[in-house]
HTML snippet that shows the backbone in 3Dmol.js (N, CA, C, O; Angstrom):
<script src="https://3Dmol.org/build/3Dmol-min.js"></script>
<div id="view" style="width:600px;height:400px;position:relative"></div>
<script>
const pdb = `
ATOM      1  N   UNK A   1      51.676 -10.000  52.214  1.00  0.00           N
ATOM      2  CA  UNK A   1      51.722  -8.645  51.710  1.00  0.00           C
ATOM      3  C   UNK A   1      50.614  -8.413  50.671  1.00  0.00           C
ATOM      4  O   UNK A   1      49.869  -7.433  50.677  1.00  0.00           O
ATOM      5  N   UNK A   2      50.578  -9.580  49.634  1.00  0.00           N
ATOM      6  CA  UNK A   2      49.343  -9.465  48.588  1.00  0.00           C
ATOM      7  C   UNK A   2      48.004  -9.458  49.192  1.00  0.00           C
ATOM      8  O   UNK A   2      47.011  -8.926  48.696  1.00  0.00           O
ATOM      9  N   UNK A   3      48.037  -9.829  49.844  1.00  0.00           N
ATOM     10  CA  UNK A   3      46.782 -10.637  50.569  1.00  0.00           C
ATOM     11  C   UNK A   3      46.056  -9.468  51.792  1.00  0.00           C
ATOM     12  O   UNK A   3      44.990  -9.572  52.397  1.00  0.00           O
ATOM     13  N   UNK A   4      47.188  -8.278  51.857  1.00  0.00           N
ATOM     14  CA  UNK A   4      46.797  -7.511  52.891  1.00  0.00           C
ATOM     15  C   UNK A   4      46.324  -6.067  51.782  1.00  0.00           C
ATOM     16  O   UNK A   4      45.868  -5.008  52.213  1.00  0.00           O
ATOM     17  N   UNK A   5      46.508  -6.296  50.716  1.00  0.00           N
ATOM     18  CA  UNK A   5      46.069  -5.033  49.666  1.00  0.00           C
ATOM     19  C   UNK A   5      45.060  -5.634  49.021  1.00  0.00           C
ATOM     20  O   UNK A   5      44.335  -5.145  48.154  1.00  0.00           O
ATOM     21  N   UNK A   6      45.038  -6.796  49.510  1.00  0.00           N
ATOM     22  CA  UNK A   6      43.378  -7.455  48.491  1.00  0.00           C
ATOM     23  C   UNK A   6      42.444  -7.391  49.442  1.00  0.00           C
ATOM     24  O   UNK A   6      41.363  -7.119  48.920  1.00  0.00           O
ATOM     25  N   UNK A   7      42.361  -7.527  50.681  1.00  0.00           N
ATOM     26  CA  UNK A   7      41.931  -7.363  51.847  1.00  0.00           C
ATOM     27  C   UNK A   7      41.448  -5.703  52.401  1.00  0.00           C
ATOM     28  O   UNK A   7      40.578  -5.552  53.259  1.00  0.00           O
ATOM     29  N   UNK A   8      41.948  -4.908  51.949  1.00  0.00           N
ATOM     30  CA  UNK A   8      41.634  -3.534  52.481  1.00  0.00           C
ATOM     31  C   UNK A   8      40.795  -2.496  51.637  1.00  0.00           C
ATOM     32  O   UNK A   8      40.983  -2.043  50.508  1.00  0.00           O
ATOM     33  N   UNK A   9      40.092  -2.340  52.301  1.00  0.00           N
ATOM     34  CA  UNK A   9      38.728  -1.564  51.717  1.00  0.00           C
ATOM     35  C   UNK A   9      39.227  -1.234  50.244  1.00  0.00           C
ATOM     36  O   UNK A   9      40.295  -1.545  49.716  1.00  0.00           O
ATOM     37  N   UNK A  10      38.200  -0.550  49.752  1.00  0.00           N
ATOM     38  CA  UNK A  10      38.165   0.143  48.466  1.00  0.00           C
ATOM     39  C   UNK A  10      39.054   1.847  48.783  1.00  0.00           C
ATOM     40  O   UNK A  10      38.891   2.601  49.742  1.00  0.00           O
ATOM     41  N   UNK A  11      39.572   1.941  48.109  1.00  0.00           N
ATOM     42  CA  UNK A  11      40.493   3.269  48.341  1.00  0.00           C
ATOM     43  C   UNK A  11      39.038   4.521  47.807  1.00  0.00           C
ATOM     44  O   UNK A  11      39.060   5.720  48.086  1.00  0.00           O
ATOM     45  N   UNK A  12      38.170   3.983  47.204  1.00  0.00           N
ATOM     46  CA  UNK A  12      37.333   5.232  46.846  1.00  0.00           C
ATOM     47  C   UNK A  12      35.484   4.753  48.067  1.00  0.00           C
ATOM     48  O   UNK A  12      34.784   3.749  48.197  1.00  0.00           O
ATOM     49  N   UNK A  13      35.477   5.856  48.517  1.00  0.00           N
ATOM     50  CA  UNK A  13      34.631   5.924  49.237  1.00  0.00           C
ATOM     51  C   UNK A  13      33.264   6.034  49.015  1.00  0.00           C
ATOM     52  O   UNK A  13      33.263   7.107  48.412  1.00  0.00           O
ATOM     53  N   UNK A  14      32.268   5.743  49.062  1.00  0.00           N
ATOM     54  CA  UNK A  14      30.888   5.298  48.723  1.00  0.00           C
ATOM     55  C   UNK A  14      30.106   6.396  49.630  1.00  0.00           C
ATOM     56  O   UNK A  14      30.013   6.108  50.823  1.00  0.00           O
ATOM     57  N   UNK A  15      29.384   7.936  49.088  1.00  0.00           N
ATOM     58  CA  UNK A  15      28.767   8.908  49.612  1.00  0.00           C
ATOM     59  C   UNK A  15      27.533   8.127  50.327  1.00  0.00           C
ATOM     60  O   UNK A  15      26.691   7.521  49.664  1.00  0.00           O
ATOM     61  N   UNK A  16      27.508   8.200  51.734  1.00  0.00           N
ATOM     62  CA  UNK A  16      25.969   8.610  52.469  1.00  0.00           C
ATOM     63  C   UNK A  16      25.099   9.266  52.142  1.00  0.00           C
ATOM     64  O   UNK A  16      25.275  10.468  51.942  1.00  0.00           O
ATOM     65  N   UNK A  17      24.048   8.750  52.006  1.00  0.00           N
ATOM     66  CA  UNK A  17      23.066   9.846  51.065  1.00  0.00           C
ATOM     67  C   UNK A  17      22.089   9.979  52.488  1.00  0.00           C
ATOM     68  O   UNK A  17      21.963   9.023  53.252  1.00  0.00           O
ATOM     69  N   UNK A  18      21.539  11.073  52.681  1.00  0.00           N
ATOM     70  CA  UNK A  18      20.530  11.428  53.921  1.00  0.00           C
ATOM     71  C   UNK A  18      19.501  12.411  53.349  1.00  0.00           C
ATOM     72  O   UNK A  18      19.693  12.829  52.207  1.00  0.00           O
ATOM     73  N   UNK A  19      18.703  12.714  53.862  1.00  0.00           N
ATOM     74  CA  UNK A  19      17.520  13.120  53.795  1.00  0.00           C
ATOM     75  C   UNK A  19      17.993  14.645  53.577  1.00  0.00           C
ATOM     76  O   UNK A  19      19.086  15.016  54.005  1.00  0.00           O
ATOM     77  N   UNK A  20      17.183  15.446  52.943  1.00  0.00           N
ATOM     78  CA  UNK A  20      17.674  16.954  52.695  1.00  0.00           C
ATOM     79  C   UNK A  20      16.773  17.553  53.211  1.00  0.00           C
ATOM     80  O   UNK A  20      17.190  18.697  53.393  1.00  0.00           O
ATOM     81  N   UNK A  21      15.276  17.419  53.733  1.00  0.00           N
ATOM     82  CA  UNK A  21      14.642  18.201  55.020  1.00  0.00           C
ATOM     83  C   UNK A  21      14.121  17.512  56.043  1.00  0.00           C
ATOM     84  O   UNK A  21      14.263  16.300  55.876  1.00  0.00           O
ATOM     85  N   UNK A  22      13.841  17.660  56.551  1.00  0.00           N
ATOM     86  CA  UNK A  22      13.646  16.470  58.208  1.00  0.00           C
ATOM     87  C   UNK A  22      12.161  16.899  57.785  1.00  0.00           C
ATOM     88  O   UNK A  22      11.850  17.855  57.074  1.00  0.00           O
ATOM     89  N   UNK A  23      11.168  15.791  58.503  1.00  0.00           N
ATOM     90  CA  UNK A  23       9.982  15.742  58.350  1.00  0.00           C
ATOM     91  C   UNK A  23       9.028  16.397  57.511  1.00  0.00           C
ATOM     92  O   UNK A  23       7.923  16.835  57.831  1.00  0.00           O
ATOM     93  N   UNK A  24       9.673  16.410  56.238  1.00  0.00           N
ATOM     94  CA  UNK A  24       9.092  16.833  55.199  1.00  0.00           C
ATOM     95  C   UNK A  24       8.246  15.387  54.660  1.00  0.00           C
ATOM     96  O   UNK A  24       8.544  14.192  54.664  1.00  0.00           O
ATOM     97  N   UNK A  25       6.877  16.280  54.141  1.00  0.00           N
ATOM     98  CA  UNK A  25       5.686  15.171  53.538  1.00  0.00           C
ATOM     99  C   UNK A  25       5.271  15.972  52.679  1.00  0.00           C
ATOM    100  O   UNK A  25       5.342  17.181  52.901  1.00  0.00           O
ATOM    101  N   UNK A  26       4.642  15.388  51.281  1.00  0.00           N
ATOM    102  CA  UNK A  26       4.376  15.783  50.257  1.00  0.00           C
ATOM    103  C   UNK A  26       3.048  16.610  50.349  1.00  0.00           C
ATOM    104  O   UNK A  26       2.219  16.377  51.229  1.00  0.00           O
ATOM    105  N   UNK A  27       2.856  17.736  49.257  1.00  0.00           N
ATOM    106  CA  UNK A  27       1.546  18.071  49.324  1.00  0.00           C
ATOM    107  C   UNK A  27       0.726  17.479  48.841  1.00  0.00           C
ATOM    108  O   UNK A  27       0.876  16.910  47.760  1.00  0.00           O
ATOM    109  N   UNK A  28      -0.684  17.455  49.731  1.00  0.00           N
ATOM    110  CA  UNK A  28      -1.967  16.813  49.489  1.00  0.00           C
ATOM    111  C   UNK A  28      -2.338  17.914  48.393  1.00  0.00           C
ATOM    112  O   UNK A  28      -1.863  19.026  48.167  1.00  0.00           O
ATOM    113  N   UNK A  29      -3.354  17.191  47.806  1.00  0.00           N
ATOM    114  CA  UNK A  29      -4.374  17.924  46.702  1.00  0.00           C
ATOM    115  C   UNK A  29      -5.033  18.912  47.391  1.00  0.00           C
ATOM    116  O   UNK A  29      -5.127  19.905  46.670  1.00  0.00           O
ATOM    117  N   UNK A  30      -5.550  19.081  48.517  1.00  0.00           N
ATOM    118  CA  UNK A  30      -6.008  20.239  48.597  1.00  0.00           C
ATOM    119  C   UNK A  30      -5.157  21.508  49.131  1.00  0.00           C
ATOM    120  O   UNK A  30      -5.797  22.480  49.533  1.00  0.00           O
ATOM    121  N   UNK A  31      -4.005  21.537  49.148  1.00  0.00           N
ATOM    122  CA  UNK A  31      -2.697  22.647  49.294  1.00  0.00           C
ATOM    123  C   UNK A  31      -1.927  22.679  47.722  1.00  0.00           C
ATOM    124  O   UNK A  31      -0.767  23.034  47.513  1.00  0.00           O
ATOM    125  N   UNK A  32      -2.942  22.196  46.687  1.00  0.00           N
ATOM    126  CA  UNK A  32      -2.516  22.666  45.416  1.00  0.00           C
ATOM    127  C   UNK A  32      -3.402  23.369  44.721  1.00  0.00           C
ATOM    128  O   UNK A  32      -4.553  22.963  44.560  1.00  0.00           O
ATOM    129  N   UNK A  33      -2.884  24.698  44.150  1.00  0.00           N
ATOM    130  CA  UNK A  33      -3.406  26.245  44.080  1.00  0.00           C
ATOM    131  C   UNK A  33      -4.333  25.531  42.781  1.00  0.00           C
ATOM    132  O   UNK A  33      -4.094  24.643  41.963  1.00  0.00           O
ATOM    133  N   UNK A  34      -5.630  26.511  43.093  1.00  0.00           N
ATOM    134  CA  UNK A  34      -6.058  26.381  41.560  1.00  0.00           C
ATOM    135  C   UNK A  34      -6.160  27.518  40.933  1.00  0.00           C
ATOM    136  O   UNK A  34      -6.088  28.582  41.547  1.00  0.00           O
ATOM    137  N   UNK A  35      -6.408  27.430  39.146  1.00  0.00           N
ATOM    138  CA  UNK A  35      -6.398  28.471  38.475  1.00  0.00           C
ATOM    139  C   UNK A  35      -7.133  29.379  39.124  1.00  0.00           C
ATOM    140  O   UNK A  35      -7.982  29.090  39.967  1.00  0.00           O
ATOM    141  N   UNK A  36      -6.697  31.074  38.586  1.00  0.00           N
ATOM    142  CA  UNK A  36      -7.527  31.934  39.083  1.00  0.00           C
ATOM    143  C   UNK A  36      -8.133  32.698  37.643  1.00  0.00           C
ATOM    144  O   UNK A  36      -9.163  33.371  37.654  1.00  0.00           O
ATOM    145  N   UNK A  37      -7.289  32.461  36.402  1.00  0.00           N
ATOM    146  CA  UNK A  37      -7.694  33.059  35.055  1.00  0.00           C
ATOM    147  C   UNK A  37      -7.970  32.065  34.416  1.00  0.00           C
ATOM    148  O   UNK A  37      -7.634  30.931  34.757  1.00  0.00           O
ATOM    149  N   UNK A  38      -8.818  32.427  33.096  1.00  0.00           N
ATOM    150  CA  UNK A  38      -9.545  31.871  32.304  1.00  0.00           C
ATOM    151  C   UNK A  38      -8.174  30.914  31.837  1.00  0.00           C
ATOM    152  O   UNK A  38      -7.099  31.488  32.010  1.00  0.00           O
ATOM    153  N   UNK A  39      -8.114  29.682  31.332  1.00  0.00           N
ATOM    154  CA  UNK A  39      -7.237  29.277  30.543  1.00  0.00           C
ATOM    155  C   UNK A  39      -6.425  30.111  29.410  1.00  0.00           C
ATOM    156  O   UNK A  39      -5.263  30.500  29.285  1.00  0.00           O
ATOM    157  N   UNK A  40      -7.873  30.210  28.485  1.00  0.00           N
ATOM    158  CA  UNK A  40      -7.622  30.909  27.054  1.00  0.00           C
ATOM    159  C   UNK A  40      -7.124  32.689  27.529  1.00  0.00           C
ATOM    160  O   UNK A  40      -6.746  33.441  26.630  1.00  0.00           O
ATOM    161  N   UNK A  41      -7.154  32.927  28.227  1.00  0.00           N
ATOM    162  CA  UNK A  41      -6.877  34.560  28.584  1.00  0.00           C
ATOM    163  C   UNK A  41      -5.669  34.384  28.651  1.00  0.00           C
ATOM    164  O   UNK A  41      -5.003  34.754  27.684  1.00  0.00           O
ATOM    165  N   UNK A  42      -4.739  33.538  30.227  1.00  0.00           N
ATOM    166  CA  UNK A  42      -3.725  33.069  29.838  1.00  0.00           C
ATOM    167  C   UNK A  42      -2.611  32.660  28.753  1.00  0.00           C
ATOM    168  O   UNK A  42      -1.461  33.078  28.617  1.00  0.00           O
ATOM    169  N   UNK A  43      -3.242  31.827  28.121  1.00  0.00           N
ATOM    170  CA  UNK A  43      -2.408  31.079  26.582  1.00  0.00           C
ATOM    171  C   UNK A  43      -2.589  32.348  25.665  1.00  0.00           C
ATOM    172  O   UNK A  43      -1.580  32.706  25.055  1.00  0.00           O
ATOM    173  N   UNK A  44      -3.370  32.839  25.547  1.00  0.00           N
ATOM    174  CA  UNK A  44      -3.346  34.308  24.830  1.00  0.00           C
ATOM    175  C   UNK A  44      -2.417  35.213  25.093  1.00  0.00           C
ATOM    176  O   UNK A  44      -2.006  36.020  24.260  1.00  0.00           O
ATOM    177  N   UNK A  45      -1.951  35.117  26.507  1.00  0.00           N
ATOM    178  CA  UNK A  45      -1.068  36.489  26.956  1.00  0.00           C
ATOM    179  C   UNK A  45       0.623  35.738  26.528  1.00  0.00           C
ATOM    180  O   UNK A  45       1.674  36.180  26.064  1.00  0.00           O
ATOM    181  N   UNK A  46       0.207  34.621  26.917  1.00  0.00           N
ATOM    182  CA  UNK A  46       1.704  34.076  26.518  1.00  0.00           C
ATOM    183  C   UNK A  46       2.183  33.741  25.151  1.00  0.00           C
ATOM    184  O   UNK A  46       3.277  33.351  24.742  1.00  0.00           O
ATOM    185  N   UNK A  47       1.298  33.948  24.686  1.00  0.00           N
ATOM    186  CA  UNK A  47       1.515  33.636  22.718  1.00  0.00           C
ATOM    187  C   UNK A  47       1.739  35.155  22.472  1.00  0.00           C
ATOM    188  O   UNK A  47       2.595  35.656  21.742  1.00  0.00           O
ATOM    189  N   UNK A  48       0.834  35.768  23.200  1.00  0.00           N
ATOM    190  CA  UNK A  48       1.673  37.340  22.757  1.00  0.00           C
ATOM    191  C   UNK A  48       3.145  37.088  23.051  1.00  0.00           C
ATOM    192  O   UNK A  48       3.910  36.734  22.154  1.00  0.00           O
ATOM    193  N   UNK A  49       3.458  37.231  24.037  1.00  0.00           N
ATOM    194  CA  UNK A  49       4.893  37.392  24.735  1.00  0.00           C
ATOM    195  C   UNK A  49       5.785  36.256  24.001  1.00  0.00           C
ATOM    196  O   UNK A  49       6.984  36.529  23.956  1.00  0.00           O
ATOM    197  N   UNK A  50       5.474  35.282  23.540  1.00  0.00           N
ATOM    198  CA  UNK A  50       6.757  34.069  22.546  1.00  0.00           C
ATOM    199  C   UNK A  50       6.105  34.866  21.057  1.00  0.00           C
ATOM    200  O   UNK A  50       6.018  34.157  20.054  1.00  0.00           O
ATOM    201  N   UNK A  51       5.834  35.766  21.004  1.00  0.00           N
ATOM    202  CA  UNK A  51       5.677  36.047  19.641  1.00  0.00           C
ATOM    203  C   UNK A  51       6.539  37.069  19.647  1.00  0.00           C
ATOM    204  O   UNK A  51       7.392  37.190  18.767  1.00  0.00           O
ATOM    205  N   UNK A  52       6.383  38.027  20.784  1.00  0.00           N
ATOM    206  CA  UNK A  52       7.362  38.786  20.413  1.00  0.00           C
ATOM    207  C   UNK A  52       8.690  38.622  20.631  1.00  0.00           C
ATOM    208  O   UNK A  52       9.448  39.584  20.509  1.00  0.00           O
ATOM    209  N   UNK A  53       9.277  37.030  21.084  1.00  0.00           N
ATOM    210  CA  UNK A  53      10.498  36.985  21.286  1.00  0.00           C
ATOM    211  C   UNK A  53      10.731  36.520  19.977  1.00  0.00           C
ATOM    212  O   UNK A  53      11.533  37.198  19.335  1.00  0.00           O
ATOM    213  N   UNK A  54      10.335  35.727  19.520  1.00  0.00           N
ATOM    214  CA  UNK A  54      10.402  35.629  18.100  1.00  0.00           C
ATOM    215  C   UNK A  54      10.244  36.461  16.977  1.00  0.00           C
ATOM    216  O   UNK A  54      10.669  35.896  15.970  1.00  0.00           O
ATOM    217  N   UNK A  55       9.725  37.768  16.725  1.00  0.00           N
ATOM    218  CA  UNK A  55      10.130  38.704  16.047  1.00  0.00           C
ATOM    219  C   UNK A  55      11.044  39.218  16.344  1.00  0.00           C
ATOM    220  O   UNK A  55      11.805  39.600  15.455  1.00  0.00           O
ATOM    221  N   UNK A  56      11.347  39.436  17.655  1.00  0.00           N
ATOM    222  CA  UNK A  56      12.865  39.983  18.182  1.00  0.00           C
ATOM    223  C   UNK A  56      13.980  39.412  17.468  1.00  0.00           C
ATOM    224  O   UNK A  56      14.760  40.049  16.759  1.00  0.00           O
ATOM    225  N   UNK A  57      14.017  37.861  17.756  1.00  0.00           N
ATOM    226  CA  UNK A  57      15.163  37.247  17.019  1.00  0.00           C
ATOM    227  C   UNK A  57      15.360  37.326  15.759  1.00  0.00           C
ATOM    228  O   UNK A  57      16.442  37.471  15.191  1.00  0.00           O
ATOM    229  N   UNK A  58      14.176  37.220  15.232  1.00  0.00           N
ATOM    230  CA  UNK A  58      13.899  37.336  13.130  1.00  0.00           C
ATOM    231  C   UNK A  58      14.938  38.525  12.848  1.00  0.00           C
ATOM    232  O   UNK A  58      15.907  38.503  12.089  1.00  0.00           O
ATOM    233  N   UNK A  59      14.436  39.657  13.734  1.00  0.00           N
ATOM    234  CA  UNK A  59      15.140  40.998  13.302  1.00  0.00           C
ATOM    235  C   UNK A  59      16.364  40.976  13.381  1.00  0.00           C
ATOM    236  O   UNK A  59      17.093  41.396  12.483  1.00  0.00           O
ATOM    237  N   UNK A  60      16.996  40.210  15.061  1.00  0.00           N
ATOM    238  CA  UNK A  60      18.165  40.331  15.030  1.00  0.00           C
ATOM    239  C   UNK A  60      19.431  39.658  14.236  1.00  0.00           C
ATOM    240  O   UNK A  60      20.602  39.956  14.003  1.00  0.00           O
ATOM    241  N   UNK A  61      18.341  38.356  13.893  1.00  0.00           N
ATOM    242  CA  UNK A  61      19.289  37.585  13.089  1.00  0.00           C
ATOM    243  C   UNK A  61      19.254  37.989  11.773  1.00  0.00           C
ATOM    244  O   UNK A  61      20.217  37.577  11.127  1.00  0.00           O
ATOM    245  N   UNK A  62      18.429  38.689  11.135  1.00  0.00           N
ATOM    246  CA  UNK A  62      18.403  39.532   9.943  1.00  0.00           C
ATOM    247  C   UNK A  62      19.134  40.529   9.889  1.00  0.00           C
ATOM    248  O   UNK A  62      19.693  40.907   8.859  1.00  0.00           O
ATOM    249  N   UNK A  63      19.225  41.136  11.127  1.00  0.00           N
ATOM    250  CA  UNK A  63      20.513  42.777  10.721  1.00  0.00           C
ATOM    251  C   UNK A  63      21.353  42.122  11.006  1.00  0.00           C
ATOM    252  O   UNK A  63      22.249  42.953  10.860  1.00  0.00           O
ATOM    253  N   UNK A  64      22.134  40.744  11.498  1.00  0.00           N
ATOM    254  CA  UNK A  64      23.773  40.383  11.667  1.00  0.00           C
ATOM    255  C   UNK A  64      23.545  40.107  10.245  1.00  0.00           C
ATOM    256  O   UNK A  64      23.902  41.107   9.622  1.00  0.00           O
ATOM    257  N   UNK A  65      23.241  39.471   9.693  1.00  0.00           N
ATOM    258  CA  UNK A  65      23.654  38.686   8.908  1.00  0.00           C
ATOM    259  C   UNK A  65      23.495  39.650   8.209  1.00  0.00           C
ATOM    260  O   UNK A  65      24.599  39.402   7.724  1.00  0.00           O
ATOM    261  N   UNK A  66      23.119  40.717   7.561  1.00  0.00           N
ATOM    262  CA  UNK A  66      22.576  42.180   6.564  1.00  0.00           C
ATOM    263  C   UNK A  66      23.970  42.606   6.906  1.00  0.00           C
ATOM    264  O   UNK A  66      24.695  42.703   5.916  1.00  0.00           O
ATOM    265  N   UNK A  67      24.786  43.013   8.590  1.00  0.00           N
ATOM    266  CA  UNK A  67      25.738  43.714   8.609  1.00  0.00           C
ATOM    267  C   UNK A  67      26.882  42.721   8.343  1.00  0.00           C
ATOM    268  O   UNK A  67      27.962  43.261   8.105  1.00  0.00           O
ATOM    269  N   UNK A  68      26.866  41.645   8.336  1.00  0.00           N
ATOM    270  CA  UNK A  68      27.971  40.633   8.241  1.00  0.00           C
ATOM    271  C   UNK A  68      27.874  40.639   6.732  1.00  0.00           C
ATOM    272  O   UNK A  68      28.572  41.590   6.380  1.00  0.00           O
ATOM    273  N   UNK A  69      27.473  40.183   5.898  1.00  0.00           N
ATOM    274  CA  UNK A  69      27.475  40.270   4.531  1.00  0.00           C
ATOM    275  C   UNK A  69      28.107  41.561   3.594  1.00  0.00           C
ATOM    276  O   UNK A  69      28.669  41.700   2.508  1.00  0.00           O
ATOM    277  N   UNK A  70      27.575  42.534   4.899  1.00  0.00           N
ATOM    278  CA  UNK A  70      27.871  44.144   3.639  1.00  0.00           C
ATOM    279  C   UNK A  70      29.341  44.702   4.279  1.00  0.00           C
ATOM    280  O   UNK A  70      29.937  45.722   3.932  1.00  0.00           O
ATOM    281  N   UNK A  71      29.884  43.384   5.679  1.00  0.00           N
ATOM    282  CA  UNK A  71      30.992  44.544   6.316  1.00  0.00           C
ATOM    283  C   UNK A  71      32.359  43.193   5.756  1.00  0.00           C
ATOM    284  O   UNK A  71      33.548  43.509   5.798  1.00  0.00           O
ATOM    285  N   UNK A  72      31.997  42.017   5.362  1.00  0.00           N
ATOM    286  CA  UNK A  72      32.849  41.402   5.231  1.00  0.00           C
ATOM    287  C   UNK A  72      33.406  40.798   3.896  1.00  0.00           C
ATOM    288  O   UNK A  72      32.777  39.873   3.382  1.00  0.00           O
ATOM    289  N   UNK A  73      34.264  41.149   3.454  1.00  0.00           N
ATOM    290  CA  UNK A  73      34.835  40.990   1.741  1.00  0.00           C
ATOM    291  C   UNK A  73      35.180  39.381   1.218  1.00  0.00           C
ATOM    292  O   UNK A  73      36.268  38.828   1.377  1.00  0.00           O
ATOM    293  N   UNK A  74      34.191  38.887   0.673  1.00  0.00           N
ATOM    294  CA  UNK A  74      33.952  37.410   0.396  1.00  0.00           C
ATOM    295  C   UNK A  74      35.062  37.270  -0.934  1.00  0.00           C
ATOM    296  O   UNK A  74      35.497  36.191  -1.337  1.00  0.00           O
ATOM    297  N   UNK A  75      35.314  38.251  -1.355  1.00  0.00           N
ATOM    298  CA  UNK A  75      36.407  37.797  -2.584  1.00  0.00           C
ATOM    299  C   UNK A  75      35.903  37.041  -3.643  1.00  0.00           C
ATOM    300  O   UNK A  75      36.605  36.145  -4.111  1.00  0.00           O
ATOM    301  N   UNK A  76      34.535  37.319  -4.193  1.00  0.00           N
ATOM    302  CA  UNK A  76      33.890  36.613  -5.024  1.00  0.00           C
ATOM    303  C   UNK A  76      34.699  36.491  -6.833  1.00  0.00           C
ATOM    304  O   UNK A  76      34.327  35.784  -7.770  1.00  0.00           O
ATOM    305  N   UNK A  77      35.545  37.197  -6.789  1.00  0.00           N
ATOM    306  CA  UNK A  77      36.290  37.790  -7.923  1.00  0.00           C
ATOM    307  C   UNK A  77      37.339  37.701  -7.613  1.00  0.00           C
ATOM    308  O   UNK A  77      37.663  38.434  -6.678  1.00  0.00           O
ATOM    309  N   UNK A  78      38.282  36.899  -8.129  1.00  0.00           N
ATOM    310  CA  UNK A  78      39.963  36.840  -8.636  1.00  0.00           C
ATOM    311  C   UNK A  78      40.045  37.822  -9.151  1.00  0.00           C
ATOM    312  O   UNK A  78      40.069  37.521 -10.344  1.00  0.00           O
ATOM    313  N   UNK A  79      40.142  39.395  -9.028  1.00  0.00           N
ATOM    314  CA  UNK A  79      40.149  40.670  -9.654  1.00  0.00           C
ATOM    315  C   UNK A  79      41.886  40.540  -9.734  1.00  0.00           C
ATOM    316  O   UNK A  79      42.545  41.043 -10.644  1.00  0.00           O
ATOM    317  N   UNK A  80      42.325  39.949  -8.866  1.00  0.00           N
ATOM    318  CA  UNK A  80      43.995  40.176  -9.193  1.00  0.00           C
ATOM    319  C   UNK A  80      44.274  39.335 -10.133  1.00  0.00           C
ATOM    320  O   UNK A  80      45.359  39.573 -10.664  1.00  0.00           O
ATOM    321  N   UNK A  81      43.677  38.383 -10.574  1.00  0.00           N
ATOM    322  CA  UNK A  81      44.046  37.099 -11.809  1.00  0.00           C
ATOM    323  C   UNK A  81      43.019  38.098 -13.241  1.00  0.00           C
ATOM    324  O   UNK A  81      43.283  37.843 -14.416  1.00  0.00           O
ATOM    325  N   UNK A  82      42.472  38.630 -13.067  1.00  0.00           N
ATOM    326  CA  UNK A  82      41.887  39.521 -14.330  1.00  0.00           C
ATOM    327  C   UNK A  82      42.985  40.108 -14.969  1.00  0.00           C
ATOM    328  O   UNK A  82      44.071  40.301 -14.423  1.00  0.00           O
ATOM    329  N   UNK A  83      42.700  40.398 -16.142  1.00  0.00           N
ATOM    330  CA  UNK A  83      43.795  41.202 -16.653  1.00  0.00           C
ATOM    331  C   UNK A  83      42.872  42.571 -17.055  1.00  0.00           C
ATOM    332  O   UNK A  83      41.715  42.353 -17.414  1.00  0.00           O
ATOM    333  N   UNK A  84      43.244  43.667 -17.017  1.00  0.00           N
ATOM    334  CA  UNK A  84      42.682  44.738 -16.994  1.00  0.00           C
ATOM    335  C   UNK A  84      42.418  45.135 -18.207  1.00  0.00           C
ATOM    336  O   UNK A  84      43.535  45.065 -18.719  1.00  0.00           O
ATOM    337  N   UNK A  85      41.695  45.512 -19.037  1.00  0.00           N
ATOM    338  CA  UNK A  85      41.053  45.949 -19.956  1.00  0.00           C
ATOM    339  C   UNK A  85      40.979  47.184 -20.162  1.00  0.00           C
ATOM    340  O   UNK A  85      40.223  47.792 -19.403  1.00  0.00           O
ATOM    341  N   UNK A  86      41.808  48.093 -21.370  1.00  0.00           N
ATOM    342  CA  UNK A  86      41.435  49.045 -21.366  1.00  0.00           C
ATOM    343  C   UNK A  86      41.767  49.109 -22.817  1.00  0.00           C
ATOM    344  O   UNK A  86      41.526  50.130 -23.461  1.00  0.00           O
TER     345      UNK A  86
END
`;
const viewer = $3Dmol.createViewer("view");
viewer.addModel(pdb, "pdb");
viewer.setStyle({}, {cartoon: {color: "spectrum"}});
viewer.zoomTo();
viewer.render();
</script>
């Protein structure tokens, strides 16, 4: 009986791995595109564009935190432990 559960496969199954396109071959160097713009014209257009995602965020994380500060009551003052003065 022991000997027939030590004997029988693995209860977890081991995936077949196969090929995911049939006669697929890598591209050669000459079926790889070359630039058509200047480098620097490029890196220029894209430093625009991460610049302005980054002022975007500056702003946005500046008005939460501007509206979070002025909308939420930090209780900086034990005003109820004061004794009132008059």
């Amino acid at each position: 009986m022991i000997r027939g559960l030590l004997a029988t496969r693995s209860v977890l199954t081991q995936q077949v791995r196969g090929k995911a396109l049939q006669n697929y071959a890598r591209p050669s160097i000459d079926e790889i595109g070359v630039p058509t713009e200047p480098w620097k014209q490029v890196h220029d257009k894209n430093q625009t564009k991460f610049m302005m995602h980054l002022l975007v965020g500056i702003v946005s994380a500046g008005a939460t935190i501007t509206w979070f500060c002025n909308t939420i009551n930090f209780n900086m003052e034990p005003t109820h432990l004061m004794k009132n003065e008059k």
